[in-house]
C-alpha atoms as one frame of an Amber mdcrd trajectory, in Angstrom:
protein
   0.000   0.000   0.000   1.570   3.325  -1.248   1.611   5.699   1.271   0.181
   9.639   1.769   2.715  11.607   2.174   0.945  15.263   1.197   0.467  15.930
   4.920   3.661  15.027   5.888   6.419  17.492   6.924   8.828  15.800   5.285
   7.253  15.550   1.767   9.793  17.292  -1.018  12.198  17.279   1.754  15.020
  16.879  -1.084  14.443  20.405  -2.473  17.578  22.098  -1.460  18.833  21.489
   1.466  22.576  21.042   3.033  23.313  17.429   4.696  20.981  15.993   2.865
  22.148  12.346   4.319  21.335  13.933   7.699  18.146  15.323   7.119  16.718
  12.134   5.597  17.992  10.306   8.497  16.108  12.394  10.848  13.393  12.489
   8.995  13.208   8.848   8.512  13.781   8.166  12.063  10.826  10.734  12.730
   8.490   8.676  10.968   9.310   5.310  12.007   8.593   6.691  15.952   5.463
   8.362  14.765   3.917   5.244  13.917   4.168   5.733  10.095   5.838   2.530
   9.460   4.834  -0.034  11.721   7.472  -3.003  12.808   8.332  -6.007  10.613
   6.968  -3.163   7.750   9.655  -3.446   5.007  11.620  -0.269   3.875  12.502
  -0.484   0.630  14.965   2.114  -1.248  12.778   2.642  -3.949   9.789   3.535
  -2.320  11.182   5.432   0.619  13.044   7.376  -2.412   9.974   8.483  -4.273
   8.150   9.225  -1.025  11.149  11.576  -0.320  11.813  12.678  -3.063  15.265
  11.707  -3.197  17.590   9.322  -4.736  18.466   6.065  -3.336  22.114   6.873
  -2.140  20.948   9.490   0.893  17.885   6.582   1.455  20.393   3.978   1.764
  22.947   5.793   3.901  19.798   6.685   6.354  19.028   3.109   6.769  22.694
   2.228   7.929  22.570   5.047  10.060  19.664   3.825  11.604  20.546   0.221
  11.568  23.533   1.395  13.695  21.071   3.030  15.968  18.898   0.214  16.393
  15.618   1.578  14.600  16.162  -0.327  11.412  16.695  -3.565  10.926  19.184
  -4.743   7.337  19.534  -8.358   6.159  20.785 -10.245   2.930  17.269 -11.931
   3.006  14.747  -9.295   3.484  16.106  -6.181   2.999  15.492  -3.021   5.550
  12.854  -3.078   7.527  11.185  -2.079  11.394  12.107  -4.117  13.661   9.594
  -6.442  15.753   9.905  -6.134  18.892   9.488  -9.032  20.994   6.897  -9.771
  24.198  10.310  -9.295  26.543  11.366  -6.085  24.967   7.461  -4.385  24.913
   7.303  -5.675  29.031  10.898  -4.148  29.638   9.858  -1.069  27.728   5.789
  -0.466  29.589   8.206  -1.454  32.718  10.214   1.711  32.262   7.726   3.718
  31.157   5.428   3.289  34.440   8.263   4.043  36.526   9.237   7.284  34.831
   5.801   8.738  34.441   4.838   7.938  38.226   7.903  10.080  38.670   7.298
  12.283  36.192   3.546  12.690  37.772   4.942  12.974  41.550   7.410  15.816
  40.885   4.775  17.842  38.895   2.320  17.875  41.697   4.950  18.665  44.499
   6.948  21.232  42.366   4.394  22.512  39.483   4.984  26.136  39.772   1.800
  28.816  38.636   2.793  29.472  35.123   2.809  25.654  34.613   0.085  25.202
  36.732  -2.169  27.742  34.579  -0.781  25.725  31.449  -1.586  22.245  32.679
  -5.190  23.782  33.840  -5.808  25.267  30.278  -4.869  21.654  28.606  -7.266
  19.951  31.383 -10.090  22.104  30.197  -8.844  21.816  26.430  -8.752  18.206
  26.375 -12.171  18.174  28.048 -13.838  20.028  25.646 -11.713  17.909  22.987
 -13.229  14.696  24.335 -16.823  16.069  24.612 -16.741  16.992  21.218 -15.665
  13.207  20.280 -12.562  15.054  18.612 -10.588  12.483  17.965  -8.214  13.968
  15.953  -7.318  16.881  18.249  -7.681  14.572  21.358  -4.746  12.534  19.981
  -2.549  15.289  20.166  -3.442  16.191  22.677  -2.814  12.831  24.625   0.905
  13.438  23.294   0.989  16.586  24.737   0.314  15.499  27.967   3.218  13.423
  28.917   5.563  16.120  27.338   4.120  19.090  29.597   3.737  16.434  32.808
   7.892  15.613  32.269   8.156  19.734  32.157   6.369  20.593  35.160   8.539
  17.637  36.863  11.226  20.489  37.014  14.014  18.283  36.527  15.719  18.445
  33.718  16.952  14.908  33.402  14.088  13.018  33.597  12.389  15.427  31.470
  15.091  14.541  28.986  14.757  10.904  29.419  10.793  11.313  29.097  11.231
  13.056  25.579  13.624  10.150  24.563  11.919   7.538  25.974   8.370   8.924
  24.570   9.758   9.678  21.173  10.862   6.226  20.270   7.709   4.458  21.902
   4.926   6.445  21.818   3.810   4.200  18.454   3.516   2.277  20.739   0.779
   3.283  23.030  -0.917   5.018  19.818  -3.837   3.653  18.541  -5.906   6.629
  16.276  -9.016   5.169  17.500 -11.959   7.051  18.983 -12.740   5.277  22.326
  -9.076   4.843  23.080  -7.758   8.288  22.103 -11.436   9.368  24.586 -10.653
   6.666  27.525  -6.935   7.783  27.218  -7.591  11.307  27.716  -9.727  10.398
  30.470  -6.994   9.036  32.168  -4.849  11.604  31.409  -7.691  14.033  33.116
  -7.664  12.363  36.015  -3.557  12.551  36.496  -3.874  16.118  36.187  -6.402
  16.820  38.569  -4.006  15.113  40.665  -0.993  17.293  39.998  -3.028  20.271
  40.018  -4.377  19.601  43.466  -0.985  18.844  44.460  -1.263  15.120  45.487
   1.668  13.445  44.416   0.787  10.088  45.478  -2.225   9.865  43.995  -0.600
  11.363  40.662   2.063   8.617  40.619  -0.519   5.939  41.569  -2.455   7.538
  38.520   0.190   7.828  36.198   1.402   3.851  37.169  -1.519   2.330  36.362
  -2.409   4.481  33.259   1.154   2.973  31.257   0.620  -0.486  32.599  -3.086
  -0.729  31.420  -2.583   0.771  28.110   0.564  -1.957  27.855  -2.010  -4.739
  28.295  -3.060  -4.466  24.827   0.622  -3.283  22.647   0.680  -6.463  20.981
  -2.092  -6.467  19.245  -0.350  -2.497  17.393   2.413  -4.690  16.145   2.215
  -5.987  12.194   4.467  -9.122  12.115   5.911  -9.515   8.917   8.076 -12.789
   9.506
């Protein structure tokens, strides 16, 4: 299936720039973490060429640069492609996950200072109203929002750093563009913030625990295997 690319911020991305071999390695790396290849989902040259508009020698040094990261997977047999991860690797990765956003969550409520507090208040009410309206579409990114601006009002700027790592190369992962999850999600999310904002961290770790661990219950099913 040939995919849309119109949308995407990386569409003509070949028009002129400098380090073009690092650009479409970012941008490639972008993509596979925002869910628009999913794993086992081949990546071949040609395709990823014409959807970038680019020949195949700055496609094919992005894969080995990504292979060397970890995000792309190269064999004689099958080519480049996502890799799968297995049952071990999704439980060691929702295992992290819950840890650092019950952090996260318990250093927002005991150090969220007013300006953040205001902010976090004005995304409660604006995913609220998001949800209500059964946008899904806005309520999605708004979801992703959320554990961005929770790791900032942590006020620690290491753990906010491993949050934006951490969330960046899994949050395909807990993504599913689906109505009643992106709604029961948010509702979740709701509830962690009207923990932080009434300045209980237990309950916002508690919260924020259980949250990561029940939407880990179901990662499997997100995963294509293409074996």
């Amino acid at each position: 299936m040939e995919k849309d690319v119109k949308a995407k911020p990386w569409a003509n991305i070949g028009s002129g720039h400098q380090s073009l071999n690092s650009v479409i390695t970012d941008a490639l790396r972008q993509a596979i973490f925002q869910g628009d290849f999913k794993p086992g989902e081949r990546l071949a040259e040609s395709r990823l060429a014409e959807m970038f508009q680019v020949s195949r020698n700055p496609i094919r040094e992005a894969l080995k640069a990504l292979a060397a990261e970890g995000i792309v997977e190269i064999s004689m047999r099958k080519g480049a492609r996502v890799p799968t991860l297995s049952d071990a690797q999704i439980a060691e990765i929702i295992e992290l996950r819950a840890e650092l956003e019950s952090v996260s969550a318990k250093f927002a409520a005991r150090r969220c200072t007013e300006d953040m507090h205001l902010f976090l208040s004005e995304l409660l009410e604006e995913g609220n109203k998001a949800e209500k309206d059964k946008d899904t579409e806005r309520l999605i990114e708004l979801n992703a929002e959320f554990h961005l601006s929770l790791a900032n009002a942590s006020q620690n700027r290491y753990l906010s750093s491993f949050m934006r790592s951490i969330h960046e190369r899994t949050s395909w992962l807990l993504r599913k563009e689906d109505e009643q999850y992106a709604s029961d999600s948010w509702r979740e999310h709701a509830s962690i913030l009207e923990a932080v904002l009434a300045a209980e961290p237990e309950l916002a770790a508690v919260l924020a625990k259980k949250h990561v661990r029940e939407a880990g219950k179901t990662i499997s099913d997100f995963q294509e295997k293409d074996d």
